[in-house]
N, C-alpha and C positions, 0 to 999 in steps of 0.2 A: 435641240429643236430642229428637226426639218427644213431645211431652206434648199430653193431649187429654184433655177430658172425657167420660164418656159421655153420647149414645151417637157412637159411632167404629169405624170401624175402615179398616185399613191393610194394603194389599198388594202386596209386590213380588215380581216376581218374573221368569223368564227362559224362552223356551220354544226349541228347535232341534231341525231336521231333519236330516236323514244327507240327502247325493246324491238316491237315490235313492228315495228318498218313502217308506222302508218301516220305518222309525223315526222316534223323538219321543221327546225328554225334555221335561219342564214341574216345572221347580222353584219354592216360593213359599216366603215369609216373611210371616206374616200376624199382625196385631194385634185383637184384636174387646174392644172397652169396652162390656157391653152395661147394659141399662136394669133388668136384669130377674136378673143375676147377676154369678159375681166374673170378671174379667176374665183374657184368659189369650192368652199368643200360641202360633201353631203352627207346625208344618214339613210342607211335602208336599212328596212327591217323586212323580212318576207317570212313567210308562215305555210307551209305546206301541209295540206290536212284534205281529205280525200273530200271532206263534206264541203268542200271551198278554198282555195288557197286566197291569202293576202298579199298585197305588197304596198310596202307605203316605204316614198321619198323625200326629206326633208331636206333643203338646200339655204346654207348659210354662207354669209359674205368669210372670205379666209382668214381675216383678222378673228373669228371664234373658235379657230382651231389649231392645236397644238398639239405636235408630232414627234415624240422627244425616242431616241434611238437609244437612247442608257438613263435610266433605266426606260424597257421598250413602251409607249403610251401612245395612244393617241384619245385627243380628248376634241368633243366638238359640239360647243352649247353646251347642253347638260346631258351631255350623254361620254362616256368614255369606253376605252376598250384595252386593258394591259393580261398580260399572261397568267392574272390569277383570279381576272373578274372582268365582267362586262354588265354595266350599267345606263340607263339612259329612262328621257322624258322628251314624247313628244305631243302633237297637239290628242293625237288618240292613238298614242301606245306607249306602253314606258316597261321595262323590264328590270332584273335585278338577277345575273347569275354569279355563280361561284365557279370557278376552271380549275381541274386537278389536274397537271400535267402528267402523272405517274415517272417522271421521269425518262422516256424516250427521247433518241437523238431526234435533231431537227431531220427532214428530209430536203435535201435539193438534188432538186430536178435537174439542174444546169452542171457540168463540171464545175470546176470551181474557177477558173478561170474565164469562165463564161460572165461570174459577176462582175468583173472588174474590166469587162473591155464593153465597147458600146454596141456589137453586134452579138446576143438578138437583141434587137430595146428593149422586149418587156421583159423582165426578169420573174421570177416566183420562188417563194421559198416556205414548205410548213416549219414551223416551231415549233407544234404539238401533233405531233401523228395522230396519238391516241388519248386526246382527252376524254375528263368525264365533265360535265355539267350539273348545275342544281340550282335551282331558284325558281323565276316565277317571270312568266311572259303574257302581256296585257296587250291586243292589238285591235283593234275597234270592237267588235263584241266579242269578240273569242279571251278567256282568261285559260293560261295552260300552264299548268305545273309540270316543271322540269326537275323528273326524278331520277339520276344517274341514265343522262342519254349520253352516249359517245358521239366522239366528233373533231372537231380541228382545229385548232389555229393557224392562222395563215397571212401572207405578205407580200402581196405583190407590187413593182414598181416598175418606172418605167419612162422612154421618152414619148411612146406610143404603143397602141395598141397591134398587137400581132393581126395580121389584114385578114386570117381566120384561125378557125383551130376546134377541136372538140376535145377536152381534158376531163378528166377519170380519175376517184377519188374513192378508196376504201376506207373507213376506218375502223378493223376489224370486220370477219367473216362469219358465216352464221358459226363454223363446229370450230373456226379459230381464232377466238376475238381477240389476241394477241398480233395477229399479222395483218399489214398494210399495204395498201397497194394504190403508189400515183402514178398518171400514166397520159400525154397530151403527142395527139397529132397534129401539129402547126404548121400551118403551111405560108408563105413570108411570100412575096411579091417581087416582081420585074418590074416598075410603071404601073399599067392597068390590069399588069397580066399577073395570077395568081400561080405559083411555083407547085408542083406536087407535094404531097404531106412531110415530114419527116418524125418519125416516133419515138420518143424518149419515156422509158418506166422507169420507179426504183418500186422493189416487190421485196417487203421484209416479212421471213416465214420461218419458223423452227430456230431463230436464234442463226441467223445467214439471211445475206444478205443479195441481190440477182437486179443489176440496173444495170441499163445503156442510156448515159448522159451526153454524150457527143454526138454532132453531126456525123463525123467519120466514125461511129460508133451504128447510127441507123442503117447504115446499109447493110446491119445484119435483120431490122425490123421489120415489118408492115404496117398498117393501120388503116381503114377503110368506114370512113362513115357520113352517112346518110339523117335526115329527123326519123327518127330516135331511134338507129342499130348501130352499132360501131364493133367492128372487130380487128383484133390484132395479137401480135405475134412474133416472135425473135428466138432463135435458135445460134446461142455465141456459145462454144466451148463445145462440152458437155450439158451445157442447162438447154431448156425449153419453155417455154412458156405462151399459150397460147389459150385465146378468152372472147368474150364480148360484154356488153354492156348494152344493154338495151331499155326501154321506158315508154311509154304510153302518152301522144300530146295532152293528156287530162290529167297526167303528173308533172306539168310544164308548167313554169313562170316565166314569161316575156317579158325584156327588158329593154332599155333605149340606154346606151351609152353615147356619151359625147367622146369625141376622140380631140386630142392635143393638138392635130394640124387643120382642126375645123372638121364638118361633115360630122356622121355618129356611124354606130355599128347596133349588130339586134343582138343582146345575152339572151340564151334559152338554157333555161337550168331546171333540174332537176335533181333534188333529195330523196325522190323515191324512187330512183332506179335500181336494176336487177343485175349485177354481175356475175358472170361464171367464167373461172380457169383453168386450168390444166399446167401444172405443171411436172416438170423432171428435170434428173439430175444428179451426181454422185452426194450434192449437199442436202439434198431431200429428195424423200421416196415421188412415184407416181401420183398426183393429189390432185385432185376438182375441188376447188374450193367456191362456195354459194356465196353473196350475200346478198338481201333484202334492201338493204340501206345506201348503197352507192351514191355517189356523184356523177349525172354528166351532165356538161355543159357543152354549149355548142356557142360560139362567136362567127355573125355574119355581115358581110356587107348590106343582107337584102331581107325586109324580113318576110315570116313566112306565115304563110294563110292557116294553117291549122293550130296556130296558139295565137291567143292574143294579146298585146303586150298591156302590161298590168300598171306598168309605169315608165 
């Protein structure tokens, strides 16, 4: 089980697309220990779908939730979340899927020694690159059947949240549904003052592999983003790889996080964004690779006038 002090907190959670890029579910289990009050975990569910998106938040005292690391769970009320199912009941929505992991390595974003020391606090890690989904999702009047959508598992921890950041999530491309691509510009703090970006990818394509997970690793990088364009780019060796990510605030869900030392931050996320890259390299030929289904998310201190926050 999970035990931590504050300040902490913990998030797991699953996101999947339909075929055809015009839905998104994004389920989470989340723990927050904060510095400043009493602790409490919660349940989101969110629903992207062009004729309306949902979001609903459910918050329970932390004695109803259980976070067990072997085998990996988190369970909260009557809803739970492990690497081969994702089930739950809430007052108006409850779900019931099935997760095929195909067998893909986890991806981490961090070196590896990035886990184990305490700078950066927040940590991230997928589990599943490339899942498939299937089951049945019920969110105030929307009933949506989930028939082999891809998508992710994921785990994020931490002692606080990164002071900003915009992070980029493929899983699978339109003509390569085998290749993935994660990718966050973070930018960490002095005091009040906010430090320039720094861009960390890992891009797995043709069976190889093309990431910069270190600090002393980005200064071969860039990354550049604004509501809702993001570009970037990194040229180490012989590889290249160069792209954007862009979305539409009508494909936006605004969010309110609480952060661990008191105060909150704004999540602006999106399941229906547009990816395009470019890549080369002796490992793989010249390649633009499309997809419909992207992830970006943007974390802010401030939030912002053209989405509104849904929860």
């Amino acid at each position: 089980m999970t035990i931590a002090e504050a300040p902490y907190y913990e998030s797991r959670f699953l996101r999947a697309n339909d075929p055809d890029g015009e839905r998104a579910v994004w389920l989470r289990e989340t723990l927050l220990l904060t510095t400043t009050g009493a602790a409490s975990a919660d349940v989101w569910v969110m629903m992207f779908d062009r004729s309306g998106h949902r979001a609903l938040k459910q918050q329970y005292p932390i004695d109803d939730a259980v976070f067990d690391r072997d085998p990996w769970t988190a369970r909260i009320a009557a809803t739970a979340l492990d690497d081969t199912s994702a089930t739950g009941r809430l007052p108006t929505a409850r779900w019931e899927l099935s997760i095929s992991s195909a067998g893909h390595d986890p991806v981490r974003v961090l070196a590896d020694s990035a886990y184990q020391r305490k700078f950066p606090p927040a940590k991230t890690m997928v589990r599943h690159p490339l899942a498939r989904f299937d089951g049945r999702l019920e969110i105030e009047d929307r009933v949506v059947d989930v028939d082999g959508w891809t998508g992710s598992v994921n785990h994020n921890w931490g002692t606080r949240h990164t002071p900003a950041y915009a992070y980029g999530q493929v899983c699978g491309f339109d003509d390569a549904p085998d290749s993935t691509f994660e990718i966050v510009t973070a930018r960490t703090a002095l005091g009040p003052v906010l430090l320039p970006g720094a861009t960390l990818f890992v891009f797995r394509h043709a069976g190889h592999e093309f990431a910069v997970r270190s600090i002393r690793g980005s200064l071969q990088t860039h990354g550049r983003y604004t509501p809702f364009r993001w570009t970037f780019g990194a040229r180490v060796g012989d590889k290249m790889i160069e792209g954007e990510i862009v979305t539409e605030p009508a494909d936006v869900i605004g969010l309110t996080y609480a952060d661990t030392h008191g105060g909150v931050k704004y999540c602006y996320n999106s399941a229906l964004a547009h990816c395009r890259i470019q890549v080369a390299g002796k490992a793989f030929a010249r390649t633009e690779l499309v997809s419909r289904r992207a992830m970006f998310e943007i974390l802010t201190g401030e939030p912002l006038d053209t989405v509104p926050l849904l929860v």
